[in-house]
ZAPA-827965 format. One record per residue (C-alpha): chain; residue in one letter; x negated, y negated, z. Coordinates in nm, 2 decimals, padded with zeros to 4 digits. Layout:
! ZAPA-827965
+---+---+--------+--------+--------+
| c | r |     c1 |     c2 |     c3 |
+---+---+--------+--------+--------+
| A | A |      X |      Y |      Z |
...
+---+---+--------+--------+--------+
END
This chain:
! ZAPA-827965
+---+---+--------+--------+--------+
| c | r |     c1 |     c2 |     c3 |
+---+---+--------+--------+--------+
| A | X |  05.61 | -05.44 |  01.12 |
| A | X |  05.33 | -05.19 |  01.18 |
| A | X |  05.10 | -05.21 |  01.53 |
| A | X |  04.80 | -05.05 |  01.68 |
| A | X |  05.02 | -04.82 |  01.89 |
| A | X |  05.27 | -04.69 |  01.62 |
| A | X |  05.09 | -04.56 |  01.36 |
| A | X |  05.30 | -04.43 |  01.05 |
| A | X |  05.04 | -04.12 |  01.02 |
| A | X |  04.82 | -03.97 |  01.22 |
| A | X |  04.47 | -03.95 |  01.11 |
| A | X |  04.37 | -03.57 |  01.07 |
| A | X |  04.01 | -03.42 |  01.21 |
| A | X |  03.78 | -03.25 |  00.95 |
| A | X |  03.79 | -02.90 |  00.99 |
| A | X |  03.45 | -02.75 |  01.09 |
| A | X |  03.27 | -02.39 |  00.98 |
| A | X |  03.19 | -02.20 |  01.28 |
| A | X |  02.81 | -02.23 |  01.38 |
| A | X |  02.76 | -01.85 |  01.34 |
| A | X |  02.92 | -01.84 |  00.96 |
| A | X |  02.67 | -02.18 |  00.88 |
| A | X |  02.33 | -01.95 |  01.03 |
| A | X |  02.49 | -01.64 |  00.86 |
| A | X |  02.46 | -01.78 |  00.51 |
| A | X |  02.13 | -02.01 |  00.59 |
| A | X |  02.00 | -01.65 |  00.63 |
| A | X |  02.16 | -01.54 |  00.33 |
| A | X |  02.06 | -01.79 |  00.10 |
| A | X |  01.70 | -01.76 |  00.22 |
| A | X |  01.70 | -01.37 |  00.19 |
| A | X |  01.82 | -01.45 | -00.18 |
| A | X |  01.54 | -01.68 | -00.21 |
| A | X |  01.29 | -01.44 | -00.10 |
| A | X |  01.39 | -01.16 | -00.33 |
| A | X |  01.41 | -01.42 | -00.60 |
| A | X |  01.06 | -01.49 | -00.55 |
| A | X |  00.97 | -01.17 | -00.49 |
| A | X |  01.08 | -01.01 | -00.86 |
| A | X |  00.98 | -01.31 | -01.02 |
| A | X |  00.58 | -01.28 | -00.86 |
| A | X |  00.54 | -00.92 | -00.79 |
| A | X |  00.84 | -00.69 | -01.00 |
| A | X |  00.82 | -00.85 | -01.30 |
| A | X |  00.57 | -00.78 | -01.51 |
| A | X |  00.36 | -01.15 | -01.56 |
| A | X | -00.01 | -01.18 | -01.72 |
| A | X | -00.16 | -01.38 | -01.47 |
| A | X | -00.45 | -01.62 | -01.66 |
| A | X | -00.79 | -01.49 | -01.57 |
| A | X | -01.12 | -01.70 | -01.50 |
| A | X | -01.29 | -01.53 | -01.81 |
| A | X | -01.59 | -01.44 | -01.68 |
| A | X | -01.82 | -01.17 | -01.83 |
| A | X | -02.12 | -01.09 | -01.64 |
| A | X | -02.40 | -00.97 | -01.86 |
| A | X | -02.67 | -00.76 | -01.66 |
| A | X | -03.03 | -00.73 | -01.75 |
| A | X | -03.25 | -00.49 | -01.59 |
| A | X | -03.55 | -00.54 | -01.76 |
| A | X | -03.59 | -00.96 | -01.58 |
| A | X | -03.63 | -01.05 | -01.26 |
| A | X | -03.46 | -01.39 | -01.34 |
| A | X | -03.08 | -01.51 | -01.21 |
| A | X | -02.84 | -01.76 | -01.39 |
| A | X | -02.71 | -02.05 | -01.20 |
| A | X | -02.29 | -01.95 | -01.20 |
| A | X | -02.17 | -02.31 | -01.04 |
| A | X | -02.17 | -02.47 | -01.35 |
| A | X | -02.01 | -02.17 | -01.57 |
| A | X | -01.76 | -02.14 | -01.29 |
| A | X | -01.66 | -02.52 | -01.28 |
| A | X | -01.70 | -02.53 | -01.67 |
| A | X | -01.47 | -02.21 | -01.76 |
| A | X | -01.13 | -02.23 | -01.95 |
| A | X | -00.86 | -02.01 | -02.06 |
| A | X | -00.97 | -02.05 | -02.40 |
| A | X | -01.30 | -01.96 | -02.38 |
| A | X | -01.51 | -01.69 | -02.22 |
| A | X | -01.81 | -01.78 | -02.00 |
| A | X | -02.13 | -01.49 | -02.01 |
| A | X | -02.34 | -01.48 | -01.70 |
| A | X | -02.66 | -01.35 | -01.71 |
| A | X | -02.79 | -01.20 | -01.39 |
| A | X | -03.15 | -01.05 | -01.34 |
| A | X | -03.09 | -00.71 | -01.14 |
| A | X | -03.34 | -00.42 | -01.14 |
| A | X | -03.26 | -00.04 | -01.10 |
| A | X | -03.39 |  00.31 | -00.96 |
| A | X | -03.38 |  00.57 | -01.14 |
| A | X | -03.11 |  00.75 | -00.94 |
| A | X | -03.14 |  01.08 | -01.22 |
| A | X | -03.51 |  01.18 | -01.04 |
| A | X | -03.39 |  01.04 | -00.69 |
| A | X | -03.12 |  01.28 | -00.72 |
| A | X | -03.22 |  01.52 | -00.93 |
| A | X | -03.13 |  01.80 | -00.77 |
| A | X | -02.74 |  01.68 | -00.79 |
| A | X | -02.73 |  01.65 | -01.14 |
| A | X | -02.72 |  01.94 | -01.39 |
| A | X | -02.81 |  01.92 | -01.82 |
| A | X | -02.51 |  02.07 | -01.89 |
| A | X | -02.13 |  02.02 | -01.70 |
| A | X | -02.05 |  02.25 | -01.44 |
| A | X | -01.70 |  02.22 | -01.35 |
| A | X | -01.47 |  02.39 | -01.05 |
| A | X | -01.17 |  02.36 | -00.85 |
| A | X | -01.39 |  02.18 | -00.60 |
| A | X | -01.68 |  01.99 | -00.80 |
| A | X | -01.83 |  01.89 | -01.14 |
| A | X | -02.19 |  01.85 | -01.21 |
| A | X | -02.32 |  01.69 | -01.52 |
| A | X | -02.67 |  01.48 | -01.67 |
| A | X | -02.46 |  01.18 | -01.48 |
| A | X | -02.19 |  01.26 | -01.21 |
| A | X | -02.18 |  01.44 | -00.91 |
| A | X | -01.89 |  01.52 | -00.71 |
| A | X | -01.80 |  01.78 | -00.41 |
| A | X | -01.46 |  01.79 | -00.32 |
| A | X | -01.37 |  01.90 |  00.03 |
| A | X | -01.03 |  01.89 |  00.28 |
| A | X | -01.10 |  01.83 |  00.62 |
| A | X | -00.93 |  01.84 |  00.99 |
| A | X | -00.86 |  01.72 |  01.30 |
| A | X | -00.65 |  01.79 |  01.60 |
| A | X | -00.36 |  02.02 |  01.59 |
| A | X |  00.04 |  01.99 |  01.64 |
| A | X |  00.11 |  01.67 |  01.60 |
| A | X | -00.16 |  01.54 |  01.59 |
| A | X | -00.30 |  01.75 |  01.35 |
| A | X | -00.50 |  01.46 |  01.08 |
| A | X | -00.58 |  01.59 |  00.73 |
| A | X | -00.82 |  01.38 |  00.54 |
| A | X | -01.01 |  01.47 |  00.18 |
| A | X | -01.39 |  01.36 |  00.10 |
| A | X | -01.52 |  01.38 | -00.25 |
| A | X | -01.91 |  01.33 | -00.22 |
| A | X | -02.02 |  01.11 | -00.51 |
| A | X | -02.36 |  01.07 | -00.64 |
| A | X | -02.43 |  00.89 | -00.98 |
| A | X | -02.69 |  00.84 | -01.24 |
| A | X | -02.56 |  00.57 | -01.35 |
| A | X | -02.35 |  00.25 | -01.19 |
| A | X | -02.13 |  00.21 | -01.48 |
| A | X | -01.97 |  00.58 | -01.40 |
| A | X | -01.80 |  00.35 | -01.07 |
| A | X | -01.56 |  00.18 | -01.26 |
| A | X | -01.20 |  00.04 | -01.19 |
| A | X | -00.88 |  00.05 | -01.37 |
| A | X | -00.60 | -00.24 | -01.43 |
| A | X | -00.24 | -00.08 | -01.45 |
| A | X | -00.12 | -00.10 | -01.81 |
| A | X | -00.49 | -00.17 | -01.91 |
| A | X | -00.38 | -00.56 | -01.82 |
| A | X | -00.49 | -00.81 | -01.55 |
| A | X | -00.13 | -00.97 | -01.39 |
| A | X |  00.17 | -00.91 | -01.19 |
| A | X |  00.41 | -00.64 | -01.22 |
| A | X |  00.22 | -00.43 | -01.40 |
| A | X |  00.21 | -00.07 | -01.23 |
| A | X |  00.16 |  00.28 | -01.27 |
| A | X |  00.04 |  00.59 | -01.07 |
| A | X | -00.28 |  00.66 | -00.92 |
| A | X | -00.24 |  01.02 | -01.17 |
| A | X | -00.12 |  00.82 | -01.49 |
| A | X | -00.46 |  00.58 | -01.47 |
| A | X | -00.67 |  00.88 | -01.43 |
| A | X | -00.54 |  01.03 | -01.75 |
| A | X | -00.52 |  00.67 | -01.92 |
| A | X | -00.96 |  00.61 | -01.84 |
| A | X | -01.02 |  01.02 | -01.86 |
| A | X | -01.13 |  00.97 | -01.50 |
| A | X | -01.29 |  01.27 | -01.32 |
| A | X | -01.20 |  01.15 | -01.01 |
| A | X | -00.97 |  00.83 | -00.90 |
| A | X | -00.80 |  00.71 | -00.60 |
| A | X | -00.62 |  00.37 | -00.47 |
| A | X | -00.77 |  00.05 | -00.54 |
| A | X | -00.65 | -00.27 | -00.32 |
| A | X | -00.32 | -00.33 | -00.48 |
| A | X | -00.47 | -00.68 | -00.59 |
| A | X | -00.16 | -00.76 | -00.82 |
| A | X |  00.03 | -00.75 | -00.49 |
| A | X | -00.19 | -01.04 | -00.38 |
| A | X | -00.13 | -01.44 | -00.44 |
| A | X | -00.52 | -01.47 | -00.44 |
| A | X | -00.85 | -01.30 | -00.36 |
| A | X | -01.15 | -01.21 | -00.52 |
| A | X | -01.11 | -00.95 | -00.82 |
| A | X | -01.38 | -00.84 | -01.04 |
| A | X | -01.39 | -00.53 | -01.22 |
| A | X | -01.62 | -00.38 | -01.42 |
| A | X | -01.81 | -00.66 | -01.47 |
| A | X | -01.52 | -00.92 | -01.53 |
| A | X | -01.44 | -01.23 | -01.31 |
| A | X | -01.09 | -01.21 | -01.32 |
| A | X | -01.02 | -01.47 | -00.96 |
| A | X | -01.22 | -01.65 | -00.74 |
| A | X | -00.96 | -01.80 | -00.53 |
| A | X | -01.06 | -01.75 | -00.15 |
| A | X | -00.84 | -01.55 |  00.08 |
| A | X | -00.84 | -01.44 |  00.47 |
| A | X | -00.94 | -01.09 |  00.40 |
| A | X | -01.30 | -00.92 |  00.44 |
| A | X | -01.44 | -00.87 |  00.02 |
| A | X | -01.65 | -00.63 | -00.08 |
| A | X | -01.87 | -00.60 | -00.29 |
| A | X | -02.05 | -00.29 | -00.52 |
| A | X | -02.33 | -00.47 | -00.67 |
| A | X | -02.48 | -00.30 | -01.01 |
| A | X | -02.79 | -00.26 | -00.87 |
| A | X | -02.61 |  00.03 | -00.64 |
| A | X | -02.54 | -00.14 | -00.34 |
| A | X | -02.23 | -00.19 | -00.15 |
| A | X | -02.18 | -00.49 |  00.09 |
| A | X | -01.89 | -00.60 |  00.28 |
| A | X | -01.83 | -00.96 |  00.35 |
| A | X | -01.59 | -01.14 |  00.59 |
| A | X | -01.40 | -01.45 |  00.44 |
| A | X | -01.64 | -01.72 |  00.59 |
| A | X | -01.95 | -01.54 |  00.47 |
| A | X | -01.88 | -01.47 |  00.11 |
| A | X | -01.98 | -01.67 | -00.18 |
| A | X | -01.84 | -01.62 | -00.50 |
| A | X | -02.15 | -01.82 | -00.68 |
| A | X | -02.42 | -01.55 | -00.47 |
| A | X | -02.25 | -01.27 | -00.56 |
| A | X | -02.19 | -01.32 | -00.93 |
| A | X | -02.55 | -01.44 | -00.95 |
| A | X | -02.68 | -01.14 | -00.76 |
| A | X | -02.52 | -00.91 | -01.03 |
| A | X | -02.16 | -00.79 | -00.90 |
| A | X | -02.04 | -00.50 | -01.07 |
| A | X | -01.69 | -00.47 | -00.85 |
| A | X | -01.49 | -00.68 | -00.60 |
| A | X | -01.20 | -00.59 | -00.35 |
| A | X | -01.02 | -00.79 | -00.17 |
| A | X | -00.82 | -00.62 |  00.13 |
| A | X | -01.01 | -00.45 |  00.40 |
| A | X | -01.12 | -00.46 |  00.69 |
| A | X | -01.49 | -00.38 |  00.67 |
| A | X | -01.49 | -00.03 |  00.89 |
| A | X | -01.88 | -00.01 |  01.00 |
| A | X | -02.16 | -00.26 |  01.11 |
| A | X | -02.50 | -00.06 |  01.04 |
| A | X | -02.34 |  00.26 |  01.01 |
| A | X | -02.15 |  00.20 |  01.37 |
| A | X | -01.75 |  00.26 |  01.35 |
| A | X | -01.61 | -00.12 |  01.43 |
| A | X | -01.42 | -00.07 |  01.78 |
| A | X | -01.17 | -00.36 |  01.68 |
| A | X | -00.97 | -00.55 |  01.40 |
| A | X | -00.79 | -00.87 |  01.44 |
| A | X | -00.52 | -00.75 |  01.23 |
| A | X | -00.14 | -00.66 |  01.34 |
| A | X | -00.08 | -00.36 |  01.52 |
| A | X |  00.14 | -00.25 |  01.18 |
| A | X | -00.17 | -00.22 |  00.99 |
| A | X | -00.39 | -00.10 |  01.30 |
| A | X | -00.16 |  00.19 |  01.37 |
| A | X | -00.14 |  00.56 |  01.27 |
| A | X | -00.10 |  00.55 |  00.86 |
| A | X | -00.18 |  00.72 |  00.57 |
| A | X | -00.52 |  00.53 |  00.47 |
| A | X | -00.77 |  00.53 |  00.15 |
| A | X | -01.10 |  00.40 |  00.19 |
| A | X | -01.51 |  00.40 |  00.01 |
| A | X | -01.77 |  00.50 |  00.19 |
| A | X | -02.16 |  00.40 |  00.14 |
| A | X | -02.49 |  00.57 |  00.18 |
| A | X | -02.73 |  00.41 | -00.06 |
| A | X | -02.75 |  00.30 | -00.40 |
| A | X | -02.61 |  00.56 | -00.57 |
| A | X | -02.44 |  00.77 | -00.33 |
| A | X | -02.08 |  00.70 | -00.21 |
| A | X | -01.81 |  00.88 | -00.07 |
| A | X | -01.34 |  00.83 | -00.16 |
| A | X | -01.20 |  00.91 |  00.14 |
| A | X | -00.81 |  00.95 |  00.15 |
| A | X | -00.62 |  01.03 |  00.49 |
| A | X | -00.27 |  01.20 |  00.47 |
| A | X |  00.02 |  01.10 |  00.73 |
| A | X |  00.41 |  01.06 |  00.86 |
| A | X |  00.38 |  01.43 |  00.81 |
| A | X |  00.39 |  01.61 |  01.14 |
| A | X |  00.23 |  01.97 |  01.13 |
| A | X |  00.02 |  01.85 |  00.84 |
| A | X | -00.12 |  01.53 |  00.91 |
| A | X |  00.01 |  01.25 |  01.13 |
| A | X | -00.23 |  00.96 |  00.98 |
| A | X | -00.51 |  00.74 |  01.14 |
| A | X | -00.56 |  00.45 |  01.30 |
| A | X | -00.80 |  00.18 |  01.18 |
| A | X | -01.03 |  00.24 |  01.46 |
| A | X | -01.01 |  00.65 |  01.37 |
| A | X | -01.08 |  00.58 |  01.00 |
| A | X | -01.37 |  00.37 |  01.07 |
| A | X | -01.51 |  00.72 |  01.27 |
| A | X | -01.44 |  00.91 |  01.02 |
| A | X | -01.71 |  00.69 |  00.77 |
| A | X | -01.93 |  00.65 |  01.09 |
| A | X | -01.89 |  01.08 |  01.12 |
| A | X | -01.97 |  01.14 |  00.74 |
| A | X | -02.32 |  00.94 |  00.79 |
| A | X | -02.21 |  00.61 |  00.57 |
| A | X | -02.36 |  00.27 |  00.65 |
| A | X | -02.12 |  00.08 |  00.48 |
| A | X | -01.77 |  00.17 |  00.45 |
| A | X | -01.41 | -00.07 |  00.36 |
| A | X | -01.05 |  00.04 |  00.40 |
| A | X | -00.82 | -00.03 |  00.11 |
| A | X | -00.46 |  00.03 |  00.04 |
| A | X | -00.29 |  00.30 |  00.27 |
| A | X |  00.05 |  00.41 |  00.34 |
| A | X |  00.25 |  00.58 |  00.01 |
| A | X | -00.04 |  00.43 | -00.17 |
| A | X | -00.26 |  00.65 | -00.07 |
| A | X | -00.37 |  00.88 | -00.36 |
| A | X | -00.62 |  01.06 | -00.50 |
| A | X | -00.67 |  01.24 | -00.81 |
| A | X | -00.96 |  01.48 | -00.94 |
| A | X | -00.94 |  01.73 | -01.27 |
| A | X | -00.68 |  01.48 | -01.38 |
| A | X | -00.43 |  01.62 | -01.08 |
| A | X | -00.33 |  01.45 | -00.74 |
| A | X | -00.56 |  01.59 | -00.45 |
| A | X | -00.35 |  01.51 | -00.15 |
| A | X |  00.01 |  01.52 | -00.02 |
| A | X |  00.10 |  01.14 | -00.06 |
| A | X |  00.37 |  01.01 |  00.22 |
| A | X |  00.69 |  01.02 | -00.02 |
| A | X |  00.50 |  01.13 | -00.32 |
| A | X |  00.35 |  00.82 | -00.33 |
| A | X |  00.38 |  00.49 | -00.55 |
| A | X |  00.32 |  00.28 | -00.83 |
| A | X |  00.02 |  00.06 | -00.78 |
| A | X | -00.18 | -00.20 | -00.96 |
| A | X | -00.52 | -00.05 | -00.95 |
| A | X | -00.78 |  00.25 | -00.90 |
| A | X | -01.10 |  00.30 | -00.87 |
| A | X | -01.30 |  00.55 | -01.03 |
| A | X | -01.53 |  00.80 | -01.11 |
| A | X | -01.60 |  00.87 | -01.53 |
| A | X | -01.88 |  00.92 | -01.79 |
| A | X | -01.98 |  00.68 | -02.01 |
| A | X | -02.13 |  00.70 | -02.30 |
+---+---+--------+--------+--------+
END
């Protein structure tokens, strides 16, 4: 007869992984997660769907379009015109002593009846903290020479090339880094006329309107309705905003990764019509150690611009003029999303 005390078997305790091995695959399956994500929203190429958007600009009227309702109303399958009343100078007499009848091209600038741009390398300190940086002065006759370029001529994820292979793809005379927007889950983007997102972010905008101007926005100022109604040509979305009235910003309330010494990119204001690409070398002692946010900022405040807004830095830092790269990118660079640019039109 079997009792309580004399069991026939004895019952066995479940065996238990060790606390460490359970945390070390947790992290595992995460990091797998992660890069999952990662090549399915950023690696792979993916079209993302765009807001369709045209904005149509008409510089003979005074008179705006109301956007709400062609933002609220837009599909996929249908594309939504926006009229916008904006007027112009005529930046070809303002500036008439930039321009030429005929092109004049060099090693260091190119003239023409639209474009002008000076090329120049600059300096800074010495050993190792020796900064190289490269200006190209821009004056145009026309807004619609400051244009932007999609990777792979196509609005989405994945798709990337060089700063060098958009130049030659949009015969750009001069190009450089953009704001990496396919990078980005959201932001405003809108290039060369076309409302491509509207979805808010965290990160200052700005904004060259195609009247000329260039304004730079924090995320609780700008509004997507104003600024499509006020006749935006282009739209970043990274940043910061470097100067306030032509004063270099003192600080950032950003991460000390970003605010410490990089390679950097950035666009320079001076009036409607007049703008300056700015690219800053570093991680290259002897040659150029890189900048900090608060040095780049003095660098636009230096050069006499009023408005000024970083965008993407580190190996992304390019620029190209006479369809060749300009500066000595940190590991020869990378593929990127975007550029802006610098081009006739016709």
């Amino acid at each position: 007869m079997r009792t309580m005390n004399n069991p026939p078997y004895q019952t066995q305790k479940k065996r238990r992984a060790p606390l460490g091995l359970i945390l070390a695959l947790d992290v595992v399956l995460i990091g797998v997660s992660l890069c999952v994500f990662a090549l399915f929203h950023h690696v792979l190429p993916s079209v993302r769907t765009s807001e369709n958007i045209t904005i149509s600009y008409d510089d003979t009227t005074t008179s705006t379009t109301t956007t709400t309702a062609a933002l609220n109303n837009t599909s996929d399958a249908s594309l939504t015109t926006v009229s916008t009343g904006v007027s112009t100078s005529s930046w070809t007499e303002k500036f008439a002593d930039k321009f030429t009848d005929t092109v004049v091209s060099t090693d260091t600038s190119y003239t023409s009846p639209n474009v002008s741009i000076t090329m120049e390398q600059k300096t800074t300190g010495s050993g190792s903290s020796l900064v190289t940086y490269y200006v190209a002065d821009v004056y145009i006759a026309d807004v619609d020479c400051f244009q932007s370029y999609l990777a792979e001529d196509t609005y989405g994820s994945g798709f990337r090339e060089s700063v060098l292979d958009m130049d030659l793809a949009s015969n750009a005379l001069l190009a450089m880094t953009g704001d990496y927007y396919g990078n980005q889950e959201g932001g405003i983007v809108i290039r060369n006329g076309e409302v491509y997102c509207t979805d808010a972010s965290d990160s200052d905008v700005c904004v060259l309107y195609h009247d000329g101007t260039l304004v730079t926005y924090t995320a609780d100022e700008f509004d997507i309705d104003e600024a499509i109604a006020d006749g935006a040509w282009q739209a970043w979305t990274f940043g910061p905003a470097l100067l306030d009235d032509g004063n270099a910003l003192a600080s950032f309330d950003l991460s000390r990764q970003i605010l410490g010494v990089n390679p950097r990119s950035g666009i320079g204001y001076y009036e409607p019509g007049h703008y300056c690409f700015v690219v800053v070398d570093g991680r290259d002692d002897g040659y150029s150690v890189g900048v900090t946010m608060e040095q780049f900022a003095q660098i636009f405040e230096d050069l006499g611009c009023t408005t000024a807004y970083n965008l993407d830095g580190g190996k992304s830092a390019v620029m190209t003029y006479d369809d060749a790269v300009v500066n000595q990118p940190d590991s020869g660079g990378r593929t990127i999303s975007d550029c802006i640019l610098i081009g006739e039109v016709a």
